[in-house]
VEXRO-52372 format. One record per residue: residue in one letter; z, y, x of N, C-alpha, C in turn. Coordinates in steps of 0.05 Angstrom, whole numbers, padded with zeros to 5 digits, always signed. Each point is the difference from the previous one (the first is absolute). Layout:
# VEXRO-52372
AZYXZYXZYX ...
This chain:
# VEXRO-52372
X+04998+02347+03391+00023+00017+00003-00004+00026-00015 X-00022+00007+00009-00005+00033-00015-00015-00010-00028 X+00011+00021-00019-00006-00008-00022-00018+00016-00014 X+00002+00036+00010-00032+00015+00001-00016+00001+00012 X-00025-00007+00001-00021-00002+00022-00002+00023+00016 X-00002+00025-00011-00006+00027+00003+00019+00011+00016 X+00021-00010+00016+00033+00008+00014+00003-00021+00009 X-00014+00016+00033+00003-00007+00024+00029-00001+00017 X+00013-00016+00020+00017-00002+00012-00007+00017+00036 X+00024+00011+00000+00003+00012+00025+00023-00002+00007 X+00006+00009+00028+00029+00003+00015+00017+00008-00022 X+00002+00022-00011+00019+00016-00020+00000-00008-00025 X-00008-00029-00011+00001-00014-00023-00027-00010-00021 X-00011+00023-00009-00018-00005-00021-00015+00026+00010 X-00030+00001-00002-00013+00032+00004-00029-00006-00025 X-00005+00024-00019-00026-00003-00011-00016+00011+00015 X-00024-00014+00006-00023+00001+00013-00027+00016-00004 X+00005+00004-00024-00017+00009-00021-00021+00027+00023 X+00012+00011+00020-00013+00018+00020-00019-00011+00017 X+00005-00024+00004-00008-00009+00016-00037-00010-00010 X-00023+00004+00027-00027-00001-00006-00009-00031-00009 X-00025+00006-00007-00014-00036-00005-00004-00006+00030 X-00008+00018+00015-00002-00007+00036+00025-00016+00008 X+00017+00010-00007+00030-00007+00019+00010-00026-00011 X-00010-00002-00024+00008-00028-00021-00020-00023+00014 X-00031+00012+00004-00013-00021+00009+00000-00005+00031 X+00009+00022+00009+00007-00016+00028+00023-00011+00013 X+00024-00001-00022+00016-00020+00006-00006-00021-00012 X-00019-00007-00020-00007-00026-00009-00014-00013+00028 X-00015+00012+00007-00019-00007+00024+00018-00006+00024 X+00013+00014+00008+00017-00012+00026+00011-00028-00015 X+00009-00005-00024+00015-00026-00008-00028-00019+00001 X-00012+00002-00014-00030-00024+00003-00002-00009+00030 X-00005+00026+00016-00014-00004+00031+00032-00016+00022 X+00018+00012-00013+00027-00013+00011-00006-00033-00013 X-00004-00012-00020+00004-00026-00018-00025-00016+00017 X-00033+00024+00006-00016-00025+00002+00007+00004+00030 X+00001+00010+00017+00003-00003+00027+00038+00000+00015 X+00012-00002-00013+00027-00005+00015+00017-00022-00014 X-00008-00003-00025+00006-00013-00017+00033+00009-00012 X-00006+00020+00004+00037+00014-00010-00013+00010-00032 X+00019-00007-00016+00004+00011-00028+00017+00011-00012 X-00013+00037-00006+00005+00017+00000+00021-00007-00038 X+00028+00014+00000+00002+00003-00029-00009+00028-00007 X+00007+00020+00022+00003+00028-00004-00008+00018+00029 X-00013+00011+00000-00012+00014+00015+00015+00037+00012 X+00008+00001+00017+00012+00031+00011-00025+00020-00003 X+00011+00025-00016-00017+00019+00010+00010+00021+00004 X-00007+00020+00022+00016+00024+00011-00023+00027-00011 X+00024+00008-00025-00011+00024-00008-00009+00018+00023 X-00017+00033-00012+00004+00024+00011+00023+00007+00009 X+00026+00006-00021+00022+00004+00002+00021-00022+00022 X-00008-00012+00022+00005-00022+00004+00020-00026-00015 X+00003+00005-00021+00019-00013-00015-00019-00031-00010 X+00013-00025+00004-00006-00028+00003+00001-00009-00024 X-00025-00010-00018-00012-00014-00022-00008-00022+00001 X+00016-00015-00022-00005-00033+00009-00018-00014-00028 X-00017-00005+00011-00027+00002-00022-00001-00030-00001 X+00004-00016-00029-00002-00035+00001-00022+00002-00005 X-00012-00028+00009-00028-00003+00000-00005-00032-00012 X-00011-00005-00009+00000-00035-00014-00022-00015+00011 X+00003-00019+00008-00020-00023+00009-00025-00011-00018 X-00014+00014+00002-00023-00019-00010-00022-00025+00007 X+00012-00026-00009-00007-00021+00017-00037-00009-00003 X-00016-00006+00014-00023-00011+00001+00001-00032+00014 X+00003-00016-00014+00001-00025+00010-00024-00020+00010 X-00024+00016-00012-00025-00008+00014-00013+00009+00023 X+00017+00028+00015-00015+00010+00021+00030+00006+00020 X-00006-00007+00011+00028+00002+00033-00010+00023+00007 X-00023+00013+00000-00009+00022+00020+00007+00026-00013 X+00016+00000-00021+00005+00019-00016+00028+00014-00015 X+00011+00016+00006+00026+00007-00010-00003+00026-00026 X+00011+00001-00027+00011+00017-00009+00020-00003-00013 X+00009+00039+00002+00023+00001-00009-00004+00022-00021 X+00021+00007-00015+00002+00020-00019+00027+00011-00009 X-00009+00030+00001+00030+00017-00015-00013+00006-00020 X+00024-00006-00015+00003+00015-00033+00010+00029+00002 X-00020+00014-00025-00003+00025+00003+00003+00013-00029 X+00005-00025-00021+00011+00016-00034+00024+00022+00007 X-00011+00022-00009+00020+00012-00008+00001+00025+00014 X-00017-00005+00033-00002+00018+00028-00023+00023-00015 X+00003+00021+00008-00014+00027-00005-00013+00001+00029 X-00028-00016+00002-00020+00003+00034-00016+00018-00015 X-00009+00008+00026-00024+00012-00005-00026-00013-00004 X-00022-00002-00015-00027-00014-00003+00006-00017-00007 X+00025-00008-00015+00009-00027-00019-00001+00010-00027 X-00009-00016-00020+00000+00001-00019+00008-00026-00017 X+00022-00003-00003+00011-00023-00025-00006-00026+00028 X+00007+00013+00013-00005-00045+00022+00024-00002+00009 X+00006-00032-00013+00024-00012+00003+00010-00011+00030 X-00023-00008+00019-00001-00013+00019-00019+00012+00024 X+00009+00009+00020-00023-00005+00023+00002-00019+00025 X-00022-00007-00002-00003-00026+00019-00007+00005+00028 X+00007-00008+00018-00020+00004+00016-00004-00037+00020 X-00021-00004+00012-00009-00024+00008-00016+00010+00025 X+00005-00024+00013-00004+00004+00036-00005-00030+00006 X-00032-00006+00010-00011-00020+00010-00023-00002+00019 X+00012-00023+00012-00014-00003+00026-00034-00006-00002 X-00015+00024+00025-00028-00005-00008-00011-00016+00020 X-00014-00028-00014-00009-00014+00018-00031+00010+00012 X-00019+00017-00010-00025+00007+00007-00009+00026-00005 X-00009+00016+00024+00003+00028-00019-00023+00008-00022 X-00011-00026-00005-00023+00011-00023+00010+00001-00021 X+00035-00024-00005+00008+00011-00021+00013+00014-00007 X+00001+00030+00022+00011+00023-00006-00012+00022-00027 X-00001+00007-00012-00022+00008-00022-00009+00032+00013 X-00010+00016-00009-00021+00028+00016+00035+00017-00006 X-00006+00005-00012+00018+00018-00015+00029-00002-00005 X+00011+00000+00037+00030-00007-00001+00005+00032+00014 X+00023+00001+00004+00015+00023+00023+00008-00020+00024 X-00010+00016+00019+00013-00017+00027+00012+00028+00023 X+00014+00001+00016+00007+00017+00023-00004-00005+00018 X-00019+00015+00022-00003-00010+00026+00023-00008+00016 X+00023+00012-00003+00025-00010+00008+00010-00025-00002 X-00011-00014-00028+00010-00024-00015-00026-00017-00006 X-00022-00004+00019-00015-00009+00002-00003-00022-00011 X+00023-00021-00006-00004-00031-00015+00016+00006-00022 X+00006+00024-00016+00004+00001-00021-00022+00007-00024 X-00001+00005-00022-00014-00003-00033+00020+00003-00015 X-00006+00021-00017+00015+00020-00026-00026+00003-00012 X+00015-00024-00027-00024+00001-00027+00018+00008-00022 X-00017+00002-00022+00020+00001-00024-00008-00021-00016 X+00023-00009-00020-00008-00031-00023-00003+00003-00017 X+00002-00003-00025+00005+00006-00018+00014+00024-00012 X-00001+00013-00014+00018+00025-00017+00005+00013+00019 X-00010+00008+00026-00007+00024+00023-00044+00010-00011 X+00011+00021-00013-00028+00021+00008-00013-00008+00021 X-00030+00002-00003-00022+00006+00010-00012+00023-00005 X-00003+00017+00034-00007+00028-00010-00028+00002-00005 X-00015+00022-00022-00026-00004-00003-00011+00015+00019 X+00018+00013+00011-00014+00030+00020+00023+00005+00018 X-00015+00014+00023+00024+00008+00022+00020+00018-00010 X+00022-00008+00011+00025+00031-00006+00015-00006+00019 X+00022+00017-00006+00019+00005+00024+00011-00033+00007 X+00007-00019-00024+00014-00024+00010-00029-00014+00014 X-00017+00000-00008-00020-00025+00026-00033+00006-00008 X-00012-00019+00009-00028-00003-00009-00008-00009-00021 X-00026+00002-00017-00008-00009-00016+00005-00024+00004 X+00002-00021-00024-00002-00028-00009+00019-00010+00029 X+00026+00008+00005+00029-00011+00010+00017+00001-00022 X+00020-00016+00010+00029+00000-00010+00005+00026-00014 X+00016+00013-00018+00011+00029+00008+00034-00006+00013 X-00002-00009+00019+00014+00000+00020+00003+00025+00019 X+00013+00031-00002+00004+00011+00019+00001-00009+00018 X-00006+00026+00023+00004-00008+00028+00032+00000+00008 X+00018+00011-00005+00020-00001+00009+00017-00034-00010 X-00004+00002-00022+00005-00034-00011-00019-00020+00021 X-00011+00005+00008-00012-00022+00011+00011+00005+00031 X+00001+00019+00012+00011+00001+00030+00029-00018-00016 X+00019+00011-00014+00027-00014+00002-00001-00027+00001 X-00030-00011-00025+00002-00037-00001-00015-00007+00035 X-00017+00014+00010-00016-00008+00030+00031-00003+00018 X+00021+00019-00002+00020+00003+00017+00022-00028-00002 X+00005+00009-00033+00013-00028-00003-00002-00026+00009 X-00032-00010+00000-00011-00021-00003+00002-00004+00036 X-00007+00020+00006-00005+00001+00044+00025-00009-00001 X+00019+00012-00007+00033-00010+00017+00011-00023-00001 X-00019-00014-00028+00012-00037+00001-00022-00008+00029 X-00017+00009-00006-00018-00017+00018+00007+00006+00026 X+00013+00016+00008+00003+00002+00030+00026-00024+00002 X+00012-00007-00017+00029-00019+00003-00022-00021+00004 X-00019-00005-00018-00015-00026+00005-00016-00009+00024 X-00004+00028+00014-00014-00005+00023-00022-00015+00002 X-00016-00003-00024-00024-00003-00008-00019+00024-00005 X-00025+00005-00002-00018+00017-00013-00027-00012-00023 X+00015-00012-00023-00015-00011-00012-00016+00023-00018 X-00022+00001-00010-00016+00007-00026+00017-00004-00022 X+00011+00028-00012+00010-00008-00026-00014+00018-00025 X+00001-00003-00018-00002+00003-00028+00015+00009-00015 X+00011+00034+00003+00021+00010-00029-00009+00007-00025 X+00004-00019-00020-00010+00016-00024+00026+00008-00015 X+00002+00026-00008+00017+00013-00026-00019-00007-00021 X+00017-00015-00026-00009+00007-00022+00030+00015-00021 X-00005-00009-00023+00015+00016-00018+00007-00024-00024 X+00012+00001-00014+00011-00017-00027+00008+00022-00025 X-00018-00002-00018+00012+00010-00025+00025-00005-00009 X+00009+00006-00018+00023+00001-00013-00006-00020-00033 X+00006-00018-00006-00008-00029-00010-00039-00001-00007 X-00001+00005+00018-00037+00006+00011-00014+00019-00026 X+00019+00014-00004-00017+00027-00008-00024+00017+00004 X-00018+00001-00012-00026+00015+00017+00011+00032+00019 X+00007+00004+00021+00015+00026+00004-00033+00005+00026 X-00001+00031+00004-00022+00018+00018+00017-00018+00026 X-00029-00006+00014+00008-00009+00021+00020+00023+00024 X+00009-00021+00018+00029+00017+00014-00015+00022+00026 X+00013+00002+00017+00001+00017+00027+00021-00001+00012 X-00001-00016+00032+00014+00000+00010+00008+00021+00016 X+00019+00022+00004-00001+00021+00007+00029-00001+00019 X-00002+00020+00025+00017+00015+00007+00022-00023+00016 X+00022+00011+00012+00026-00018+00020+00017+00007-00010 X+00019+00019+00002+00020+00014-00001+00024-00019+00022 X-00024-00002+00019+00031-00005+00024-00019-00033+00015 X+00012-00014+00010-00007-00025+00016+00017-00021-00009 X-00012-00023+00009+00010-00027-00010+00013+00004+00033 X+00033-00020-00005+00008-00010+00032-00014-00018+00004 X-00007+00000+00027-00015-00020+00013+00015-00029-00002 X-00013-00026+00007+00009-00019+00005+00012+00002+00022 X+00019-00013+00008+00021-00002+00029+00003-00024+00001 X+00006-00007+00026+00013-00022+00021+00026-00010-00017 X+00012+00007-00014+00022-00010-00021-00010-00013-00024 X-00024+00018-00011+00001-00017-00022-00019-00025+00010 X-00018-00012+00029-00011-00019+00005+00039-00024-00003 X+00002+00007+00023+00033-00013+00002+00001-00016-00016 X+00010+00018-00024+00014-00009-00019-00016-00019-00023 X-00023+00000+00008-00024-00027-00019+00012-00014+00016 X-00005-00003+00030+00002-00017+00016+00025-00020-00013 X+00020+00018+00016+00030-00010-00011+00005-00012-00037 X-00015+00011-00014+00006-00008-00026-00017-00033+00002 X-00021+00005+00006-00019-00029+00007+00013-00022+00015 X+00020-00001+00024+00008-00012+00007+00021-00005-00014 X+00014+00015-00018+00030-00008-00010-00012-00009-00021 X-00015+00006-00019-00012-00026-00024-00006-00026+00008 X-00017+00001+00024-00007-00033+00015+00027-00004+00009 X+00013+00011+00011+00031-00016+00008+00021+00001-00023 X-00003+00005-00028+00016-00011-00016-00025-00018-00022 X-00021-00006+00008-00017-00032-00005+00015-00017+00007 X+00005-00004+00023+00010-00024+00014-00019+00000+00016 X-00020+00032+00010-00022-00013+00020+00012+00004+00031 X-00001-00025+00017+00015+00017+00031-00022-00004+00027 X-00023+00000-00006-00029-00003+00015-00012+00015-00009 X-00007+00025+00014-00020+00011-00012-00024+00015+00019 X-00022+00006-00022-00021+00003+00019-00008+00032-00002 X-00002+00021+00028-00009+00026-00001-00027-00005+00009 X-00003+00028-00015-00037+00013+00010+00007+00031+00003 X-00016+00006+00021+00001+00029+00006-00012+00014-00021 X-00030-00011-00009-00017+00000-00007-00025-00012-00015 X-00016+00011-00020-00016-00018-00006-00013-00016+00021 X-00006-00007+00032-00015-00011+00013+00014-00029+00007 X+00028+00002-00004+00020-00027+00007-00006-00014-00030 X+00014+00019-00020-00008-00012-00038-00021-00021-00002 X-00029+00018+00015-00022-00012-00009+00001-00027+00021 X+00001-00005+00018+00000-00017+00023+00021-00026-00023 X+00026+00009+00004+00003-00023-00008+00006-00010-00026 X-00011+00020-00018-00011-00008-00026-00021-00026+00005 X-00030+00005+00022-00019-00014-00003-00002-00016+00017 X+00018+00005+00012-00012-00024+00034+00031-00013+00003 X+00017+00003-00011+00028-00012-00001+00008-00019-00020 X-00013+00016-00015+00012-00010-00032+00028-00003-00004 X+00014+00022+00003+00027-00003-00006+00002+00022-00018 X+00013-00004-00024-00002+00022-00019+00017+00031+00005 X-00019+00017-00004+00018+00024+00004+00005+00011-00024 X+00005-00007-00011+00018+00004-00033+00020+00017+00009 X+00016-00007+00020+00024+00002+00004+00005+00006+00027 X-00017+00024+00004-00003+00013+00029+00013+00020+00010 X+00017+00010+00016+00014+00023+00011-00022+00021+00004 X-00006+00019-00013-00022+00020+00020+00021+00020+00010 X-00007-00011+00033+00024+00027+00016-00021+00021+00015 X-00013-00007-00018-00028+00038+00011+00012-00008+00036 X+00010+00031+00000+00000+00005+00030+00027-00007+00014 X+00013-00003-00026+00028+00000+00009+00013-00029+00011 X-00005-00011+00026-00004-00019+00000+00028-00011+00014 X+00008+00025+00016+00034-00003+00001+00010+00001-00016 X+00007+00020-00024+00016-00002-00016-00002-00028-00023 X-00023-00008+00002+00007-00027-00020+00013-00018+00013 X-00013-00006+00021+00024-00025+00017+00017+00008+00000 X+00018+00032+00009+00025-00003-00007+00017-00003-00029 X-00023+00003-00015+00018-00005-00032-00014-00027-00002 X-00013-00013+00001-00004-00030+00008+00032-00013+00003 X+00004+00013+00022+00022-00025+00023+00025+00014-00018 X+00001+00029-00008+00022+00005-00011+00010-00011-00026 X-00026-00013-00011+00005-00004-00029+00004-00032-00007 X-00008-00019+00029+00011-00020-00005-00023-00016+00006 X-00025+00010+00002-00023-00022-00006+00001-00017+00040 X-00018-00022-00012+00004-00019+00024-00024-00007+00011 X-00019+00007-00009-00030+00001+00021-00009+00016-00008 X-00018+00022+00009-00012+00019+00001-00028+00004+00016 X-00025-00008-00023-00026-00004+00014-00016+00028+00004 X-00004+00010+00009-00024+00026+00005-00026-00005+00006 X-00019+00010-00013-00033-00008+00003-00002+00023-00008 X-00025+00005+00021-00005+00041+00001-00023-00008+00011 X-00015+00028-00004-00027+00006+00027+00011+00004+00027 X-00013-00013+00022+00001+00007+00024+00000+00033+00010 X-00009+00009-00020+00007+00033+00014+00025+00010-00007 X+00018-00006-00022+00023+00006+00000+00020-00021+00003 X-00005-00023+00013+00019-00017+00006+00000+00003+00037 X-00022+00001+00012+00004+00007+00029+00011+00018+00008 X+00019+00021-00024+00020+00025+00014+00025-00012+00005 X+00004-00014-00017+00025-00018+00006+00005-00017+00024 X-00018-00003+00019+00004-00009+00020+00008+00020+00022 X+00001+00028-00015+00009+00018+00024+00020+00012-00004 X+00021-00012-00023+00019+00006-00013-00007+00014-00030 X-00021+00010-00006-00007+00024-00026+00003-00017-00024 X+00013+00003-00015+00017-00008-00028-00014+00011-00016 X-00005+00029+00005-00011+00014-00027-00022+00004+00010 X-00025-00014-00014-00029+00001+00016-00009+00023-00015 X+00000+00016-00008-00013+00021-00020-00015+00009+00032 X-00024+00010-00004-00014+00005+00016+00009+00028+00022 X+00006+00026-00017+00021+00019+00014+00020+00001+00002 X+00011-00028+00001+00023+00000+00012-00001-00005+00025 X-00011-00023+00011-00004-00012+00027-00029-00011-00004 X-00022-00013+00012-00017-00024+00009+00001-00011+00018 X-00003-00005+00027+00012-00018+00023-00016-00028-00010 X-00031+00003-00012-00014-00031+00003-00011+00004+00030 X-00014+00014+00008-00007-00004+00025+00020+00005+00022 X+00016+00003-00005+00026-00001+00028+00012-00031-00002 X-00006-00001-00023+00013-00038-00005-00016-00021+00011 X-00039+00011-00003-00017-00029+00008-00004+00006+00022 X+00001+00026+00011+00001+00008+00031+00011-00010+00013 X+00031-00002-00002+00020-00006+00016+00002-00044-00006 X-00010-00004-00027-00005-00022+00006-00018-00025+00011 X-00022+00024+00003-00020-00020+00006+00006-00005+00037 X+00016+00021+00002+00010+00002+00037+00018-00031-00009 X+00026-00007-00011+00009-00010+00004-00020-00025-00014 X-00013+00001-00005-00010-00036-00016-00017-00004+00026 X-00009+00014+00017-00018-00007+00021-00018+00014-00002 X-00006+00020-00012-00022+00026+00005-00008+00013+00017 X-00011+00022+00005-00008+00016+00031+00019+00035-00013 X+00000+00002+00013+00001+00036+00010-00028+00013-00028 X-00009-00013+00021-00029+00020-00011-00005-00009-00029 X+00007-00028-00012-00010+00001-00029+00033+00011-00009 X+00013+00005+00007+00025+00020-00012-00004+00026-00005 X-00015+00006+00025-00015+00028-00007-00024-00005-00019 X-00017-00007+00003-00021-00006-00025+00012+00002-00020 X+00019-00016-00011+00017-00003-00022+00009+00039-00016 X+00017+00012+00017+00014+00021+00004-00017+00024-00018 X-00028-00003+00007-00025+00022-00004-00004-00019-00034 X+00002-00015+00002-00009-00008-00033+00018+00000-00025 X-00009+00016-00024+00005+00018-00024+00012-00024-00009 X-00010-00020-00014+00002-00016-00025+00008-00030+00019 X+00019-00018-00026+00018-00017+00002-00030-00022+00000 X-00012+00002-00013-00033-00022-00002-00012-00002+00026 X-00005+00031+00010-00013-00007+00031+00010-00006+00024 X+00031+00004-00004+00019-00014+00030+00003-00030-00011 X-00003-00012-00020-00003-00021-00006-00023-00020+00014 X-00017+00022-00020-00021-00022+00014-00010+00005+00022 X+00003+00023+00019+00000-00001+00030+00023-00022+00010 X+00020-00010-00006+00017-00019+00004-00011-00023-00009 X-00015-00008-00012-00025-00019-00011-00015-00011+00015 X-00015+00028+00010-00020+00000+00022+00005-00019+00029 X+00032+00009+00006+00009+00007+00020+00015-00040+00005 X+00004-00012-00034+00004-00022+00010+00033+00001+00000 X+00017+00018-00002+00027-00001+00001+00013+00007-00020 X-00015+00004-00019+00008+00010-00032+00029-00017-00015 X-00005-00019+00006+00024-00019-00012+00028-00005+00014 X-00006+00004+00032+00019+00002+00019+00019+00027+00001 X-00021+00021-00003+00010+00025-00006+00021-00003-00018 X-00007-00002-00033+00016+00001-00020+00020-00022-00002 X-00001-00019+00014+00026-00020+00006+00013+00025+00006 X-00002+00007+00022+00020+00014+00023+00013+00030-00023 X-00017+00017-00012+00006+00018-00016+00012-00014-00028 X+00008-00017-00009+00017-00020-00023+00024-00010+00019 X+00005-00007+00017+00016-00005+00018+00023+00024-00004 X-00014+00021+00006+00015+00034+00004+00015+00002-00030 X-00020-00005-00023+00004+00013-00026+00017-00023-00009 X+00003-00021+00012+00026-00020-00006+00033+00015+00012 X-00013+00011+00026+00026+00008+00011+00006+00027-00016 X-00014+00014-00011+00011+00021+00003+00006+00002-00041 X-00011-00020-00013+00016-00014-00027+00019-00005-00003 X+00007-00015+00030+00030-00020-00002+00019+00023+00001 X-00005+00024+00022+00018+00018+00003+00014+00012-00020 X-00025+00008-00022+00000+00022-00024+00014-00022-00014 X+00004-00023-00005+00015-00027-00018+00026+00009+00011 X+00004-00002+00016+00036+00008+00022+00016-00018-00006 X-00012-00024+00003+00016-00035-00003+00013+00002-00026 X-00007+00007-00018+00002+00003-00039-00020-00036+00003 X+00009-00018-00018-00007-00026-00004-00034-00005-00016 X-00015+00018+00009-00022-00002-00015-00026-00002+00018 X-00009-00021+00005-00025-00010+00009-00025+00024-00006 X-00022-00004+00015-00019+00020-00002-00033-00016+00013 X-00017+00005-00013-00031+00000+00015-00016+00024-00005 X-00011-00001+00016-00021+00030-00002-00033-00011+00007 X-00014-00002-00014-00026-00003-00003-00024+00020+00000 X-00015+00011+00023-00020+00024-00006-00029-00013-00006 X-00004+00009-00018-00034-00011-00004-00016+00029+00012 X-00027-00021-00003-00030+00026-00006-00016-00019-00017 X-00016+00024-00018-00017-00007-00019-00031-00026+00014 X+00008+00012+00015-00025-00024+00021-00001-00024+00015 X+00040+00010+00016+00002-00029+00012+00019-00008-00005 X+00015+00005-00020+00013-00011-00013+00029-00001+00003 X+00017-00023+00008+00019+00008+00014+00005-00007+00032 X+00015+00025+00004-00005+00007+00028+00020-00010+00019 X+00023-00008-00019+00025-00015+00017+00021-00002-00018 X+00023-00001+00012+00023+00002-00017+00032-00005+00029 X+00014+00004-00018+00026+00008+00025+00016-00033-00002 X+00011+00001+00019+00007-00035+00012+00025-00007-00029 X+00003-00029-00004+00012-00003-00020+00001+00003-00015 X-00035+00006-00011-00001+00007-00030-00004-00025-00024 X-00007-00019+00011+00000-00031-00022+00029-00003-00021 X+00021+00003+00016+00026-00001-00031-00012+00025-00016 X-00009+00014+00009+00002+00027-00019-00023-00003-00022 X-00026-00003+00010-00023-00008-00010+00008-00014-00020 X+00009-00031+00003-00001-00016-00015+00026-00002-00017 X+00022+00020+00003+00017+00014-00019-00017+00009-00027 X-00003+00027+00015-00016+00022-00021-00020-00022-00021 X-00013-00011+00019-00025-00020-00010+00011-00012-00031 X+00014-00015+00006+00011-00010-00021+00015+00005-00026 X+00012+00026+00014+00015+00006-00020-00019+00027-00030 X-00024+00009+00025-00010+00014-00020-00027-00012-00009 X-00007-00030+00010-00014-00020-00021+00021-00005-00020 X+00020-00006-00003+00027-00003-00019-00007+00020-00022 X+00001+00020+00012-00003+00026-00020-00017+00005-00014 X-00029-00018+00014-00026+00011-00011-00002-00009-00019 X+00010-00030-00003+00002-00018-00028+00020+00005-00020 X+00019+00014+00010+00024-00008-00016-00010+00018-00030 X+00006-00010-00023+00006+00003-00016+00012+00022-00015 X-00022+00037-00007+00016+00019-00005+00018-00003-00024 
């Protein structure tokens, strides 16, 4: 659509940017990466709220890696922009990937005690300082400190939508201008904040994801809260998740655009810690919103035939693993979670509001596997089943 790289879009039509820092450029690249590898929303253009509070809409372009999943970048074009510590660079990049071990963190990153599972490196065509100064330490990034709080900030606010705390990896680098030898860059300075990610823009993946599979011809489909349902029945199912709903937390609002949009079975496979809220009615499991796991195995282990006293036992314990396997211990583990799938059937059907669309709800754990499932789930199973083996083969 836009035909100068260098003229940016905002509310009031067209704005040059040219004010704007290499900080503020690279940390709306970074919220789009950390939004792509962990929410899976893809950013075209990124909000940024000047000093002046006035709203800058900064495009950002996809840079694909087809050999590594654990990795997102993106990049704005910057011909033509007057930054500061740029010299003749056509492109800055920035890239955000997941760390599987911390040895392969390298010495010489920036981290914040605040942002403890974050890493700010620099890549290519970003300086290495030979000596301390005001932007950092010897042999770092020259990544200012203020550029780097904006990308640590940016980067925190996807991750709290994800409700994960993974180890990540930001590197800024830089792109010449048709790879000209130019003095390496400096990423410098904000001039204002990136908007945070919001509860709207999750939505609206959501909703765009379901209205592409419902103009497929797909009308079975399969959610995951989360990578822990993904992985489950990626490996121990074998049903392809090619073609998977991820409804994060939002686990009311997809069934209701589910049932609103036409589809006719609707499978859910999640972890047991955010699928046991739903038996107490909680839709939106985000952690501060509600939890209610131990008010759920409490009150169920009374009704599956439990005592008082292992209700209370239950009550005093932190984590979804150890009321488990005290329910293990205890010999009623399977009776329990009948009885708590029972609830999360009833209180599905409700949130459905007799709309013609079937439903199963499946909670795993990484250990025992699966832990139940809600009554009448075989049409649905062997719906989904089929139709997204159909898919797995078909023919792009």
């Amino acid at each position: 659509m836009d035909t100068v790289p260098n003229i940016l879009r905002n509310e009031g039509g067209f704005s040059n940017v040219s004010g704007l820092s290499g900080g503020a450029l690279a940390a709306a690249a970074a919220k789009a990466a950390t939004a792509s590898l962990l929410l899976r929303i893809n950013y075209d253009s990124v909000d940024f709220r000047k000093v002046d509070e006035s709203i800058v809409n900064i495009p950002v372009r996809f840079i694909p890696h087809p050999d590594n999943n654990a990795i997102r970048e993106y990049a704005v074009i910057c011909t033509g922009l007057q930054i500061p510590g740029f010299n003749n660079v056509s492109e800055l990049h920035v890239s955000v990937e997941r760390v599987r071990k911390l040895s392969d963190i390298p010495e010489k990153v920036y981290i914040k005690p605040q942002f403890i599972n974050l890493y700010i490196d620099g890549g290519p065509g970003v300086e290495v300082l030979t000596e301390k100064c005001d932007i950092g330490p010897a042999q770092y990034a020259a990544i200012d400190k203020a550029a780097r709080n904006l990308i640590f900030q940016s980067v925190a606010d996807v991750i709290r939508f994800a409700d994960v705390m993974p180890l990540l990896m930001i590197k800024v680098s830089t792109v010449s201008f048709q790879n000209t030898q130019v003095m390496p860059s400096r990423i410098l300075g904000t001039d204002g904040d990136v908007i945070p990610i919001s509860q709207h823009d999750i939505m609206m993946e959501i909703a765009r994801t379901l209205e592409e599979q419902y103009d497929r011809g797909i009308r079975h489909i399969i959610a995951v809260p989360g990578n822990g349902g993904h992985k489950y029945v990626q490996d121990a199912v074998h049903i392809s998740m090619a073609n998977c709903i991820r409804c994060r937390n939002y686990i009311g609002n997809t069934i209701d655009m589910a049932a609103a949009i036409g589809m006719e079975n609707f499978l859910l496979v999640g972890n047991a810690s955010k699928l046991l809220r739903l038996a107490a009615g909680i839709m939106d499991t985000h952690t501060w919103t509600a939890d209610g796991r131990r008010e759920v195995l409490s009150l169920h282990t009374v009704l599956a035939g439990g005592t008082i006293s292992q209700a209370r036992i239950l009550q005093d314990i932190a984590t979804t693993d150890q009321m488990l396997l005290k329910l293990t211990e205890w010999g009623i583990r399977d009776s329990v979670m009948n009885s708590v799938c029972n609830k999360i059937g009833d209180y599905v059907r409700n949130r459905i509001g007799g709309k013609p669309m079937n439903f199963g709800v499946v909670p795993v754990h990484h250990i025992y596997g699966i832990l139940g499932q809600t009554p009448e789930i075989s049409p649905v199973l062997a719906a989904v089943s089929r139709e997204q083996f159909a898919l797995s083969i078909k023919k792009q």
